[in-house]
N, C-alpha and C positions, 0 to 999 in steps of 0.2 A: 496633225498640224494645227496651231494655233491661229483665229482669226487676224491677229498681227500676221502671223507667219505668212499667209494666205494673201495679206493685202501687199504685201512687200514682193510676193511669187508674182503677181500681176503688174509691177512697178520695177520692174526691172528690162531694158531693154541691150541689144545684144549688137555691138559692132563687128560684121566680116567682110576683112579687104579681102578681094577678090584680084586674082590674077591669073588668066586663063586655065581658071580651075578644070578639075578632070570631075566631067558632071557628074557621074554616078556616085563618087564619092563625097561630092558635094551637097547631090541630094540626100544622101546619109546624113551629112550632120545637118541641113535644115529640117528634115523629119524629124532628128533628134530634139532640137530645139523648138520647136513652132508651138507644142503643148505646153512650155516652159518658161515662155518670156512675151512680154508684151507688144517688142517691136523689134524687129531684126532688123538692125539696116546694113546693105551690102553695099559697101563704098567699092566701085569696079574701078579699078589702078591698072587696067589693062588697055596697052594703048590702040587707040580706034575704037573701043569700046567692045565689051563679049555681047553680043546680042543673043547667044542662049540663056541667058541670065533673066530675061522677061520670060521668055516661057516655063524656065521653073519655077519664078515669082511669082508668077500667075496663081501656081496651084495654093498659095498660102496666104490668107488675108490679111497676117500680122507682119510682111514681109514690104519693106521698100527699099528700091536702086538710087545711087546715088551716082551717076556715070563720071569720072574723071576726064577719059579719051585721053590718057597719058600715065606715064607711070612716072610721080610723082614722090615715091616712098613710101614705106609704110609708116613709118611717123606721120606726113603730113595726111596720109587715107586716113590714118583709124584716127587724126582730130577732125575731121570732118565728118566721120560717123559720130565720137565724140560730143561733140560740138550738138549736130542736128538732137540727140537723144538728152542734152540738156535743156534746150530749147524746151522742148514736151515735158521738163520737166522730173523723168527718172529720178529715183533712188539711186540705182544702183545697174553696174554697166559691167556687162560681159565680154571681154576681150575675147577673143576668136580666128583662127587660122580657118580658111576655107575647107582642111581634108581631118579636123578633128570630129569624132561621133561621141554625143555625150551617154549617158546613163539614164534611165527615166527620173531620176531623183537628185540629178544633181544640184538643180539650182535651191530644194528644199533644204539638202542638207550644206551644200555651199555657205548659204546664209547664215546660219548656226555660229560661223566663222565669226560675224558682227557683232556679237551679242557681247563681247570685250569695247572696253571705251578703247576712242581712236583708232581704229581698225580700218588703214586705207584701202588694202588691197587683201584677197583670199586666193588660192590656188590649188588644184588637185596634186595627189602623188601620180606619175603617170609612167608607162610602160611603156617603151619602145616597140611599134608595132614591127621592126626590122629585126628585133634581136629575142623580143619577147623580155627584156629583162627589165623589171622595175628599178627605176632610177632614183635620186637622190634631192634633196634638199640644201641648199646653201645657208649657212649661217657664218656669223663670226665670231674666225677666233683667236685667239690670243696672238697669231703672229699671220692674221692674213684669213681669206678662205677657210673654210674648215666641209666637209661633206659632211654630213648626217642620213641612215639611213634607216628611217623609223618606218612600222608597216603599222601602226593605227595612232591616233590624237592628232592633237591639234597643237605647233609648234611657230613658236616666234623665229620669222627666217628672214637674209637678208635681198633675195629676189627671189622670183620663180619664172617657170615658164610664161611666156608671154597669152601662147592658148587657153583657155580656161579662167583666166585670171577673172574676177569680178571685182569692182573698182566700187566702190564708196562715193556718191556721187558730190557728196554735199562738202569730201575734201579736196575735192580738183582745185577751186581758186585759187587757195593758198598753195596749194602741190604745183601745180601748174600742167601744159598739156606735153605730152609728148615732142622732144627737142627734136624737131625738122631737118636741121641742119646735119643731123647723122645718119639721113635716109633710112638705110636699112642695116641689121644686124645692131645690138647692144642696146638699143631703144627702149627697150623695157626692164634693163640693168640699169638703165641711168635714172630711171621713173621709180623705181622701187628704191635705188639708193638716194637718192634726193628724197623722199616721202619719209624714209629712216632720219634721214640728217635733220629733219624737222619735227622730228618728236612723234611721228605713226607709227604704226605693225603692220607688218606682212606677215600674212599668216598662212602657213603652207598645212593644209589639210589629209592629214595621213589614210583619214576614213572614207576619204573617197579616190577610188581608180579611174585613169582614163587613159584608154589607148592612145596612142599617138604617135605617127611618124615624124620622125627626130631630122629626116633628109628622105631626099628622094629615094641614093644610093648608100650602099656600106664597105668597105672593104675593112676587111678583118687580115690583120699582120700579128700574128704570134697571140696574144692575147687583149692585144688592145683592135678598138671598133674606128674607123677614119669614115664621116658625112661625107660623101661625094657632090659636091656641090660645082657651079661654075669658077671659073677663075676669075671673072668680075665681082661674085662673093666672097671671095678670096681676100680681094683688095678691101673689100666694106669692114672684114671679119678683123683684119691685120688696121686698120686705119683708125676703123674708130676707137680699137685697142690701145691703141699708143696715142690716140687724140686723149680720151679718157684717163687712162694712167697719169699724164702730165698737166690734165686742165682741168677737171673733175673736181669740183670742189665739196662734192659730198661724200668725199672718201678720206681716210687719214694714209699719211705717207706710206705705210706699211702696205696697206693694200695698193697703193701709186706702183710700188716697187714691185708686187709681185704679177699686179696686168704689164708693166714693161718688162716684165720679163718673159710672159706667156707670148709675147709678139714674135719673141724671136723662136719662139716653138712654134709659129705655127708659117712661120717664112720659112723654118727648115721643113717641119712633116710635112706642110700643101705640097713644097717642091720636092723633095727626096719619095713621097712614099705614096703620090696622087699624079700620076698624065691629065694633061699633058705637062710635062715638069719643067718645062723651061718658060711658058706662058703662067703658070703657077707663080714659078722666083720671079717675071717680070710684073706679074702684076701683084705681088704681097711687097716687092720692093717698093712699088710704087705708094701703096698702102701706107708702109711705114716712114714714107719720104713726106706724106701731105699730114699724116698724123702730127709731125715735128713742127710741120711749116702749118699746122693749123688749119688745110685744106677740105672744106667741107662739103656736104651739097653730094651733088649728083655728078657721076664721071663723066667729063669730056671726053670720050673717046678719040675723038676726032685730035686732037691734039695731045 
């Protein structure tokens, strides 16, 4: 590693929203990380606040809590991890899920990624730790989405996973931070496609693997894999779909047309091929009703 290489290992600091994480695996990825970045901060979006979260911060002296006491989104958590690791100044900012474990090498070779001009955002290839199978790349292409399924280089993409992502600090202004108003789900499609529409790369990194669970659960139907997730993600996954498809302005029509049409794949599979399947249809319906009507923010359940 090159003394640049080595000054920029130390300047890089790591945002994980936290939401009542499962410690043991938690402590996996901060072990992973702690030799590899300057300053972890754990934005906790768990409401009342996880107070196991100081005693495993304890053990790591590059480790600070930022407590919420509400679950506010993951867009507005990780600008406020964001945020704090601009202040101090960073280079460069590691996007992070609470149950991802890195590699002892990844933020060496991640950086590699930068040495291209304009280079907002970098990303691992990564492996579903549910199915075992290494997954794919987004690019574009000629009539929409296109997969790519490359096993080494280094490839101009048009988003990637949100975990592992390392962010380019010095283009945030002009990029802007993470849109709020979308809570949760697509958050970091709409941050990669916006950063594209602006003249950046994303750059998805084929030479480095990282395990990672894709959902809590799986259920497998003939040859395809279904995320088991809640039916209040359901409604974020179907919403901000069809909010984005129609208002998205750093998308061209072609790709508009083909997210409005993924909504109604996922209001029929959540509801035909995941239980509870009538709580599912009510709430992707609902999803695609405030999508229309522009409804953002955090669900009222209550009404």
């Amino acid at each position: 590693m090159t003394i640049n290489e080595m000054r920029k290992l130390h300047n890089i600091s790591a945002v994980i929203v936290c939401f009542f994480p499962e410690i043991e695996i938690f402590r996996n990825c901060l072990d992973s990380l702690s030799d590899q970045i300057r300053t972890i901060y754990l934005v906790d979006n768990t409401p009342g606040g996880y107070r196991e979260l100081k005693r495993e911060a304890f053990k790591y002296k590059n480790v600070k809590i930022m407590y919420l006491y509400n679950n506010y989104g993951i867009a507005y958590a990780q600008n406020v991890g964001i945020k704090k690791a601009l202040e101090n100044n960073t280079e460069y900012i590691l996007i992070s899920d609470q149950d991802t474990v890195y590699p002892p090498d990844f933020v060496e070779k991640m950086l590699h990624c930068f040495e291209k001009d304009k280079v907002a955002a970098a990303g691992p290839l990564f492996i579903d730790a549910h199915t075992g199978k290494v997954q794919f790349f987004i690019k574009k292409g000629l009539i929409g989405f296109k997969k790519i399924y490359p096993r080494s280089g280094k490839h101009d993409v048009l988003q990637l996973i949100a975990s592992g992502t390392i962010i380019n600090a010095k283009f945030i202004p002009e990029i802007g931070l993470m849109k709020e108003e979308l809570f949760i789900d697509w958050v970091d499609m709409e941050w990669y496609w916006r950063a594209v529409k602006k003249g950046y790369k994303i750059i998805g990194n084929a030479d480095v693997v990282v395990v990672h669970r894709l959902g809590d659960k799986i259920k497998k139907l003939g040859y395809r894999f279904f995320y088991i997730k809640s039916s209040l993600r359901y409604y974020y996954i179907t919403r901000n779909c069809v909010y984005l498809s129609l208002r998205c302005s750093s998308l061209d029509a072609i790709f508009k047309i083909g997210l409005f049409l993924r909504s109604f794949r996922y209001i029929l599979g959540f509801s035909i091929f995941i239980e509870p399947h009538f709580k599912n249809l009510k709430y992707t319906l609902k999803g695609f009703y405030h999508g229309i009507i522009g409804k953002l923010g955090k669900l009222d359940e209550k009404h």
